[in-house]
C-alpha positions as CSV (number, residue, x, y, z in Angstrom):
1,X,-1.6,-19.0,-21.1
2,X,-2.6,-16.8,-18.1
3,X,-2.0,-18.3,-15.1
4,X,-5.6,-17.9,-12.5
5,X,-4.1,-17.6,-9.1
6,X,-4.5,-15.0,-6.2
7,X,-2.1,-12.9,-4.7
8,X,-1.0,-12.8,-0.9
9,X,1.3,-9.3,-0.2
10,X,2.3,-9.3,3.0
11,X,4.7,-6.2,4.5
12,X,5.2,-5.9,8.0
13,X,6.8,-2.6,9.4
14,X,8.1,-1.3,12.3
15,X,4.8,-0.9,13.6
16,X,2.3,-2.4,11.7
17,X,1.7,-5.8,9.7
18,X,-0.6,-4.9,6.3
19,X,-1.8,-7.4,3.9
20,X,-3.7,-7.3,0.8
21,X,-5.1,-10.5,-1.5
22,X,-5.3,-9.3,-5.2
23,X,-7.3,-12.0,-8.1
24,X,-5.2,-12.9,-11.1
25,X,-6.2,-9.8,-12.7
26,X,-4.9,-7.6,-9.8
27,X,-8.1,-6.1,-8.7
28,X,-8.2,-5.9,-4.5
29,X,-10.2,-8.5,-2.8
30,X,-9.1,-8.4,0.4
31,X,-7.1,-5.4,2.5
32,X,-6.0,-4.5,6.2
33,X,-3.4,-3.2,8.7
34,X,-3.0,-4.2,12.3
35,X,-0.8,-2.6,14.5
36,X,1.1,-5.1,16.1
37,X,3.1,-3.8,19.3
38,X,5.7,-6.3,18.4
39,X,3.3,-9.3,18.3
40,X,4.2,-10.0,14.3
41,X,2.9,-13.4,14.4
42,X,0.1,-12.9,16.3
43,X,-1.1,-9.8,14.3
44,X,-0.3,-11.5,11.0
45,X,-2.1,-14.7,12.0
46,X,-5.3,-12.1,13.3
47,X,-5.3,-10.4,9.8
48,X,-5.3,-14.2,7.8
49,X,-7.9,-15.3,9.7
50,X,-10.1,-12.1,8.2
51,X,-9.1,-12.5,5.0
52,X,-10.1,-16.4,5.1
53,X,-12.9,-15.3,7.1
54,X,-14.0,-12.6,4.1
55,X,-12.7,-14.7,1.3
56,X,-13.0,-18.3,2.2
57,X,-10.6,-21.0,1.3
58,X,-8.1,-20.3,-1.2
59,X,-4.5,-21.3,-3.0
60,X,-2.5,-17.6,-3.0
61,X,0.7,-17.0,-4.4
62,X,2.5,-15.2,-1.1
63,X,5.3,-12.6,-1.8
64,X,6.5,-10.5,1.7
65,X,8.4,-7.4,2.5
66,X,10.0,-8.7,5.7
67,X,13.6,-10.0,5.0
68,X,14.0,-12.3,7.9
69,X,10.1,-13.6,7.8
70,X,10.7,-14.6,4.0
71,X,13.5,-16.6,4.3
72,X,11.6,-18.6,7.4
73,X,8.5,-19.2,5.4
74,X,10.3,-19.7,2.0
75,X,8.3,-16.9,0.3
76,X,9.2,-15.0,-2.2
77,X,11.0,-11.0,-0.7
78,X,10.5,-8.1,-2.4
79,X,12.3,-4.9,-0.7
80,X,9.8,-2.2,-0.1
81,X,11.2,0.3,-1.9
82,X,11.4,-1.6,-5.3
83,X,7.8,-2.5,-4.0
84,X,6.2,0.7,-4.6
85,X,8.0,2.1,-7.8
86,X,7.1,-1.3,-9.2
87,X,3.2,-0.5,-8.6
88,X,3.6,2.9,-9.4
89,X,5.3,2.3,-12.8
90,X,2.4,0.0,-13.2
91,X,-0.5,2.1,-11.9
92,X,0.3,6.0,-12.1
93,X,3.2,5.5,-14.6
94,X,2.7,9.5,-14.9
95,X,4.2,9.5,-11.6
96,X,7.5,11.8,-11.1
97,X,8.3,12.1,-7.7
98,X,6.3,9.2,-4.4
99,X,7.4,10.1,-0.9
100,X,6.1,7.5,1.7
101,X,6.2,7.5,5.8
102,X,6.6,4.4,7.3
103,X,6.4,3.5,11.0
104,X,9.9,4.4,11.8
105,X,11.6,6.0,8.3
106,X,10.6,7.6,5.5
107,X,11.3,6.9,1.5
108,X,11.6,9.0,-1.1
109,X,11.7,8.0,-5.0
110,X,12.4,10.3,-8.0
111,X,11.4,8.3,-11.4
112,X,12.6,11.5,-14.5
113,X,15.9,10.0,-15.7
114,X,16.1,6.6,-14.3
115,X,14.9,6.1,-10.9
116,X,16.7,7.5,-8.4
117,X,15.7,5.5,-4.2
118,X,16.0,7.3,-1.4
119,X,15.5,6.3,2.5
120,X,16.0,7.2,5.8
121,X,16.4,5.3,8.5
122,X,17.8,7.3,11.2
123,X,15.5,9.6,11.9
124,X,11.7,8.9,13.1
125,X,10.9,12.4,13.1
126,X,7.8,13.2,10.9
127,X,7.3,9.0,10.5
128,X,3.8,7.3,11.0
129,X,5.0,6.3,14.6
130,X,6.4,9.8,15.2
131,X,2.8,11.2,14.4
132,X,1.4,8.4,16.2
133,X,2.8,9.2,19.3
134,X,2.5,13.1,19.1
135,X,-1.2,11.9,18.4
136,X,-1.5,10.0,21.4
């Protein structure tokens, strides 16, 4: 029996909160980012309100990036990393080498023989907030 549910994700980064709301059969309803200047709640709350505001009311299975948030709410954590080979392997399972830039590090993941996580977290140089502020 297939379960008929939706799907809250909800990662929050060093500089930005994103959320998506996916139907039980994993096609996108619902999708943004925020920045959130280290107003997490605040942002997160903003971004709910537009997806309830888009979407209406609705029972969502919630799963979230943020270590410390998940264990607050009781929600279900999935490290980022795991995150996106997971959807990968799902949705480009051709995939051989994904290399993202977060806000203030950068991951890389090689899948031939095994997979094989990388990610640095020391350096913000070349990072979405890096760029940001070389932008600004």
């Amino acid at each position: 029996m297939k379960l008929n549910y939706n799907t809250l994700g909800i990662d929050i980064g060093s500089t930005t909160v994103k959320i998506a709301v996916l139907d039980s059969e994993q096609h996108i309803l619902f999708t943004d980012y925020e920045r959130h200047y280290a107003n997490i709640q605040e942002t997160l709350a903003l971004l709910l309100s537009k997806a309830k505001e888009k979407l209406g009311e609705m029972t969502v299975s919630p799963s979230i990036t943020g270590l410390t948030l998940s264990g607050h709410l009781n929600v279900p954590f999935t490290q980022e990393v795991v995150a996106v080979a997971t959807a990968l392997q799902d949705y480009a399972p051709q995939t051989d080498v994904a290399i993202e830039l977060g806000g203030e590090d950068a991951k890389i993941i090689y899948f031939t023989g095994g997979i094989d996580q990388r990610m640095n977290g020391i350096c913000a140089g070349g990072t979405g907030s890096f760029i940001d502020q070389m932008a600004s």
